[in-house]
C-alpha positions in Angstrom: -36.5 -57.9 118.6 -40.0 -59.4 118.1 -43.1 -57.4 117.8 -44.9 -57.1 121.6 -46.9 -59.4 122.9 -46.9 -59.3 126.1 -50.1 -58.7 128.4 -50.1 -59.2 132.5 -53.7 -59.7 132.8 -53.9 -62.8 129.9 -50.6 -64.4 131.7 -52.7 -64.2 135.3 -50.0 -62.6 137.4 -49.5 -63.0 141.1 -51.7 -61.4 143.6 -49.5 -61.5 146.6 -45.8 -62.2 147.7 -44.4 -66.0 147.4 -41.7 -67.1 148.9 -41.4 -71.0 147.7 -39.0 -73.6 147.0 -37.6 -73.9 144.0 -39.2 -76.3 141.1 -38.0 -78.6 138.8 -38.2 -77.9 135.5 -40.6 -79.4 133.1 -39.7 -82.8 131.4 -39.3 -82.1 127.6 -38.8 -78.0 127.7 -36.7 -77.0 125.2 -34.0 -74.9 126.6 -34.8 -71.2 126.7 -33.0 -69.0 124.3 -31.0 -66.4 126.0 -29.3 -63.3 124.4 -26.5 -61.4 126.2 -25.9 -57.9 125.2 -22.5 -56.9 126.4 -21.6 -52.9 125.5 -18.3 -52.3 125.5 -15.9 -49.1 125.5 -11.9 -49.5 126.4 -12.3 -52.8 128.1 -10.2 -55.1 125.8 -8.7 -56.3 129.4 -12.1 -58.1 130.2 -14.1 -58.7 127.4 -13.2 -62.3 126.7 -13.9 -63.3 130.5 -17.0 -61.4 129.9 -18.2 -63.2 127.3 -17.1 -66.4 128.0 -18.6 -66.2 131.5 -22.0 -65.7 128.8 -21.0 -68.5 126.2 -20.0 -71.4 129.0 -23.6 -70.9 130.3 -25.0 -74.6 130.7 -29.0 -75.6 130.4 -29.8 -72.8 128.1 -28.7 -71.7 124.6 -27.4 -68.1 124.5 -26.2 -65.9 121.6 -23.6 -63.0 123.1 -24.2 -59.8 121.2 -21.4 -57.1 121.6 -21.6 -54.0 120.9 -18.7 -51.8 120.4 -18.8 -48.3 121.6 -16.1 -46.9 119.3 -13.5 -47.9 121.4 -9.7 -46.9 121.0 -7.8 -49.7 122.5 -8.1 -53.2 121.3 -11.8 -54.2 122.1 -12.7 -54.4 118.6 -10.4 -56.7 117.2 -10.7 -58.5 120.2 -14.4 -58.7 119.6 -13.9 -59.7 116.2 -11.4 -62.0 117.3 -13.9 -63.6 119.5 -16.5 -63.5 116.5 -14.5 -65.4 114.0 -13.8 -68.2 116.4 -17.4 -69.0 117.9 -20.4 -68.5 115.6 -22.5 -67.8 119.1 -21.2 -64.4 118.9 -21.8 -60.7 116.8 -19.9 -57.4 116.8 -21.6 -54.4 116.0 -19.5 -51.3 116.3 -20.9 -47.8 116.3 -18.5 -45.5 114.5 -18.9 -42.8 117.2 -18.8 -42.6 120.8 -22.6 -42.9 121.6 -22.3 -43.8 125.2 -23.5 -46.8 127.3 -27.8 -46.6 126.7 -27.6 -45.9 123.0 -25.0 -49.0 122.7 -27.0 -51.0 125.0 -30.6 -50.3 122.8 -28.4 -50.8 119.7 -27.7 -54.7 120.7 -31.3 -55.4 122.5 -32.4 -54.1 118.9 -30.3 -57.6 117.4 -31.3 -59.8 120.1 -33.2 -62.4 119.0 -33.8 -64.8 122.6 -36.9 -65.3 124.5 -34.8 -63.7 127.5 -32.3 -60.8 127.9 -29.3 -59.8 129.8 -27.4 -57.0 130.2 -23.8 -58.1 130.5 -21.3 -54.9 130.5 -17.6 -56.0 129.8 -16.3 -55.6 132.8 -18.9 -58.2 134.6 -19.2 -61.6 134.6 -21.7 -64.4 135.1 -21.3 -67.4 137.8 -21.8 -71.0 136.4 -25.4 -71.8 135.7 -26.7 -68.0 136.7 -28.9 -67.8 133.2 -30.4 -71.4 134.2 -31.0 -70.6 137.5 -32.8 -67.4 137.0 -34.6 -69.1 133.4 -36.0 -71.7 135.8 -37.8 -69.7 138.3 -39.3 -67.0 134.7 -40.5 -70.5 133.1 -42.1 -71.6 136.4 -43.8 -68.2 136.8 -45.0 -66.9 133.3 -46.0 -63.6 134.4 -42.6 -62.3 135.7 -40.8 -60.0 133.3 -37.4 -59.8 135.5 -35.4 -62.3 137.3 -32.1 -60.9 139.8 -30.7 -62.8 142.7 -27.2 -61.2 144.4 -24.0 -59.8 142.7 -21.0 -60.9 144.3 -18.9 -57.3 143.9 -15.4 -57.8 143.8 -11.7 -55.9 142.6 -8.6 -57.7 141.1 -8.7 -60.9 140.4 -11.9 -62.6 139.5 -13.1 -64.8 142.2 -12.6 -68.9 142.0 -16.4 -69.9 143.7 -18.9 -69.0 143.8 -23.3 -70.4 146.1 -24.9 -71.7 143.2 -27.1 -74.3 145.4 -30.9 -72.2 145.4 -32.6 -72.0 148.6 -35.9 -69.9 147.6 -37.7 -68.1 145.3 -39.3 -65.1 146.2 -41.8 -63.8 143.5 -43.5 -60.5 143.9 -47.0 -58.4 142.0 -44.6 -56.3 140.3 -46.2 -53.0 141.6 -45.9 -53.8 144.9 -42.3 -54.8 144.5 -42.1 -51.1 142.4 -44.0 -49.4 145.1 -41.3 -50.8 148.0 -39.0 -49.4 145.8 -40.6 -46.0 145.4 -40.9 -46.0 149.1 -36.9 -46.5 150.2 -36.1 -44.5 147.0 -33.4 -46.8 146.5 -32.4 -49.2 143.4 -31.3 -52.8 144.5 -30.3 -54.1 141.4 -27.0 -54.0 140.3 -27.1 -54.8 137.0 -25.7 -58.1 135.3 -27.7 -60.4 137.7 -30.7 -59.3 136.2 -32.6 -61.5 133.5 -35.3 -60.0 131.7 -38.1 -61.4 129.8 -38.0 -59.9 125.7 -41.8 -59.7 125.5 -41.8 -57.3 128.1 -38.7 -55.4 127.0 -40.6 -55.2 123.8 -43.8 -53.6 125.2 -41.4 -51.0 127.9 -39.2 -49.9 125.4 -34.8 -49.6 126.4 -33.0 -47.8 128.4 -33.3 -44.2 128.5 -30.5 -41.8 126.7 -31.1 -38.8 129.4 -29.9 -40.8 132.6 -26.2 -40.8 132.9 -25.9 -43.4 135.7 -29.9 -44.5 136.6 -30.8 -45.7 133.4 -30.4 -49.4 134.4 -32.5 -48.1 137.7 -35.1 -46.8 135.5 -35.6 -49.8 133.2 -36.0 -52.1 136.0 -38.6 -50.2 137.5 -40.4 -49.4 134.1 -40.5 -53.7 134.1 -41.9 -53.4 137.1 -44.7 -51.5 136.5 -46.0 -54.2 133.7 -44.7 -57.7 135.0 -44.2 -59.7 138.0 -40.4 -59.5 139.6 -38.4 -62.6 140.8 -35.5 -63.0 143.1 -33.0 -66.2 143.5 -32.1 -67.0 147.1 -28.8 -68.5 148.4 -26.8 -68.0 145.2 -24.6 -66.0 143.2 -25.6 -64.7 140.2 -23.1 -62.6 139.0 -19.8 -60.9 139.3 -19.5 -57.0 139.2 -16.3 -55.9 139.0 -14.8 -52.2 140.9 -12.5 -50.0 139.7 -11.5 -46.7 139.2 -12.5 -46.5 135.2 -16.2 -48.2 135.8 -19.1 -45.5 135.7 -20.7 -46.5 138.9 -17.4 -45.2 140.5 -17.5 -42.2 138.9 -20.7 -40.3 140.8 -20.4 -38.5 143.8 -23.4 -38.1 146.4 -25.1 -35.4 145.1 -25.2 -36.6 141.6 -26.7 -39.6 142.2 -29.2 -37.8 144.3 -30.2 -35.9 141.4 -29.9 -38.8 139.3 -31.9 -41.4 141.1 -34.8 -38.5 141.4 -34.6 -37.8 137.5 -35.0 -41.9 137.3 -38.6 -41.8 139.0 -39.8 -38.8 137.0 -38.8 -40.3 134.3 -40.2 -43.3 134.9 -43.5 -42.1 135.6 -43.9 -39.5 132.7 -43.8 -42.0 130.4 -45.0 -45.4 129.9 -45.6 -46.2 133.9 -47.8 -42.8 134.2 -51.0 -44.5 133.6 -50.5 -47.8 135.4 -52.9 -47.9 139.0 -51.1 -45.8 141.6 -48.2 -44.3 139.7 -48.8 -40.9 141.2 -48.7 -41.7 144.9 -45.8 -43.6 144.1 -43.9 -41.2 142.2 -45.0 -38.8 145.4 -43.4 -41.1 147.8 -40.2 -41.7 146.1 -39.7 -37.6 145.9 -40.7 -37.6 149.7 -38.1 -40.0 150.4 -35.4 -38.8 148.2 -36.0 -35.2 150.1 -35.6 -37.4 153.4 -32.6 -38.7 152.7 -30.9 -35.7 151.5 -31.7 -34.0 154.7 -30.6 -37.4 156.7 -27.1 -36.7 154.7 -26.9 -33.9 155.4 -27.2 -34.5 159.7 -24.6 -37.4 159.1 -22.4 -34.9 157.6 -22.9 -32.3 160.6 -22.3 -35.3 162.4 -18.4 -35.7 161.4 -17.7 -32.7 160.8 -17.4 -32.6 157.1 -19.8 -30.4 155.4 -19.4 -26.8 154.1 -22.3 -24.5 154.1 -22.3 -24.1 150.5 -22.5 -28.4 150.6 -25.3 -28.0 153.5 -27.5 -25.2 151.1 -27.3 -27.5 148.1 -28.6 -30.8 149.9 -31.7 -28.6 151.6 -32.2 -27.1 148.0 -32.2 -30.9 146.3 -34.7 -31.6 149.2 -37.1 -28.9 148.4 -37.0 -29.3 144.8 -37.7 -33.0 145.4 -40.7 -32.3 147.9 -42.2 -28.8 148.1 -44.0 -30.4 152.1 -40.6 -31.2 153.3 -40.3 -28.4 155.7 -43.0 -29.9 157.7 -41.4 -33.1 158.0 -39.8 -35.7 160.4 -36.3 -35.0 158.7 -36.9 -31.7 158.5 -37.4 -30.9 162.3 -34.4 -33.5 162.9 -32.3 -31.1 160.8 -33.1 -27.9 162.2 -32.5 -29.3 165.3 -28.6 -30.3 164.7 -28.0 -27.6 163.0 -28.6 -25.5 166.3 -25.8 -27.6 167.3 -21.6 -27.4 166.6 -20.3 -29.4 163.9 -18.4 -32.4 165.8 -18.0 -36.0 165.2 -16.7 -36.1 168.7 -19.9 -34.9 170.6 -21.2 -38.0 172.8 -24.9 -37.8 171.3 -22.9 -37.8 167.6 -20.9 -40.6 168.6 -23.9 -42.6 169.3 -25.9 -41.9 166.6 -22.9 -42.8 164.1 -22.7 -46.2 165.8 -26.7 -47.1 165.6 -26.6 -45.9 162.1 -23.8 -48.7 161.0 -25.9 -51.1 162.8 -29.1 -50.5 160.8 -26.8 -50.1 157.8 -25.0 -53.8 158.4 -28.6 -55.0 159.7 -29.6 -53.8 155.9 -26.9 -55.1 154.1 -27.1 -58.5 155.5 -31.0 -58.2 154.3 -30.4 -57.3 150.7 -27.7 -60.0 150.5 -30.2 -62.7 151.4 -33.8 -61.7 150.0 -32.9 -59.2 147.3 -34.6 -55.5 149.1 -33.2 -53.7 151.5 -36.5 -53.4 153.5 -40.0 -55.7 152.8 
């Protein structure tokens, strides 16, 4: 990648929230240069859809760089395979396992485009997603990261998908960091993000030490230097489930611990000195120690929690707020736990039922505007 030039203040980014129509592209632009990085271990099964969801891309020019993660079934020869016949594509192989951020950083460090994606083999793109999201970055030079909503399927891959935009939504990119910091929640999945190179090159990758957050991380390290986007009333993406996919793989707890080594991550390094980093990195611990302890009274709820799986949630929340005894959650907690376990008490019942109504109320949020809360 390019040496960094990239600097918020000189490209005059946004002072509040915009929510706009869409706007036409400029007469004349050359078409923006997009590189997808596609890591790859074991997925010889879905790497050409991968990358030919990538290379059918219309409105932009894209080079696909995968990156083989010294895989033992047939994804390298496919790769090479897919190499030989379209000069749009490089293989790299590493000739040990590294794992998926090391593989990653290894094909951002060959990408040459004035934007970047992160494509694993396993996803896919929808028709015109790299246009869609390139339109709303060249309209807006200050915004480092575009994302709209991942379609999340299993099995086959799906036939349609919205590709008509509604709205653009275009946030200061600390205020869209410090939402996030507040609900202590990612809402990125990952292959419907676009990111801008020059800020890549100024935040550095993804970082090796978190197993399953590192996208998380990244996004929010963006964040904290550039101006984030969001694509209404389309589909950018398709992220495929199974059993074999790493997101699958993490129980609760883990990604507890996970998600709070993402924010101290975050802000011990680059994101430390920007304005405000430390009251957000407070509220994000705050929150995580909330929603352990919110877990925990669901769980006492149904009936389905040990006391050795109560003691570790409390512990994760004291660890991730040493005030969280004098909480809201807190008290809520010490209250229920005065009570039986029993997901048939009337009082458990009801709260079980509100809680999938704020959950769908949520869900129905994200899917349209990109956050789970504004």
């Amino acid at each position: 990648m390019s040496a960094s030039t990239w600097n918020l203040t000189e490209m005059n980014g946004i002072s509040k929230r915009l929510r706009i129509s869409p706007k036409p592209p400029v007469a004349g632009d050359v078409p923006a240069f997009v590189s997808v990085v596609i890591p790859c271990y074991n997925y010889d099964r879905f790497l050409p859809d991968a990358v030919n969801s990538a290379l059918t891309q219309t409105g932009v020019s894209v080079e696909v760089i995968i990156v083989d993660d010294a895989s033992t079934d047939g994804s390298l020869s496919i790769a090479r395979a897919l190499e030989r016949r379209e000069q749009r594509v490089k293989v790299f192989s590493n000739e040990q396992n590294s794992g998926p951020v090391m593989t990653f950083n290894r094909g951002l460090q060959a990408a040459t485009g004035e934007f970047l994606v992160r494509l694993d083999a396993d996803d896919l793109l929808t028709p015109g997603s790299l246009k869609r999201s390139v339109a709303v970055a060249r309209a807006f030079p200050s915004v480092g990261l575009v994302y709209g909503h991942p379609v999340h399927f299993s099995g086959d891959v799906p036939r349609t998908a919205s590709t008509k935009v509604s709205t653009w939504t275009v946030w200061p990119g600390r205020e869209w960091l410090s939402a996030r910091c507040a609900s202590g929640v990612n809402v990125i999945t990952s292959p419907e993000v676009l990111m801008r190179a020059s800020v890549v090159d100024h935040v550095g990758g993804q970082q090796q030490q978190l197993a399953h957050t590192h996208d998380m991380e990244m996004w929010f390290r963006i964040a904290a230097f550039a101006d984030i986007a969001h694509v209404e009333g389309v589909d950018q993406a398709w992220h495929r489930e199974h059993g074999a996919s790493l997101s699958e793989r993490a129980d609760t707890m883990m990604i507890l611990e996970e998600r709070l080594a993402a924010f101290d991550v975050l802000f011990s390094g680059v994101a430390a000195g920007v304005a405000g980093s430390a009251a957000m990195h407070r509220s994000a611990r705050q929150e995580l120690a909330a929603e352990a302890l919110r877990r925990t009274c669901r769980a006492l709820d149904r009936g389905r929690i040990t006391d050795g799986e109560m003691d570790e949630y409390i512990a994760f929340a004291r660890r991730a707020s040493s005030d969280v005894e004098g909480t809201r959650a807190w008290g809520k907690l010490e209250r229920r736990r005065a009570k039986p376990p029993s997901k048939y008490h009337p009082f458990s019942v009801g709260r079980g039922i509100m809680r999938r109504i704020v959950d769908r109320r949520r869900y129905r949020h994200w899917t349209k505007w990109g956050v789970y809360r504004d």
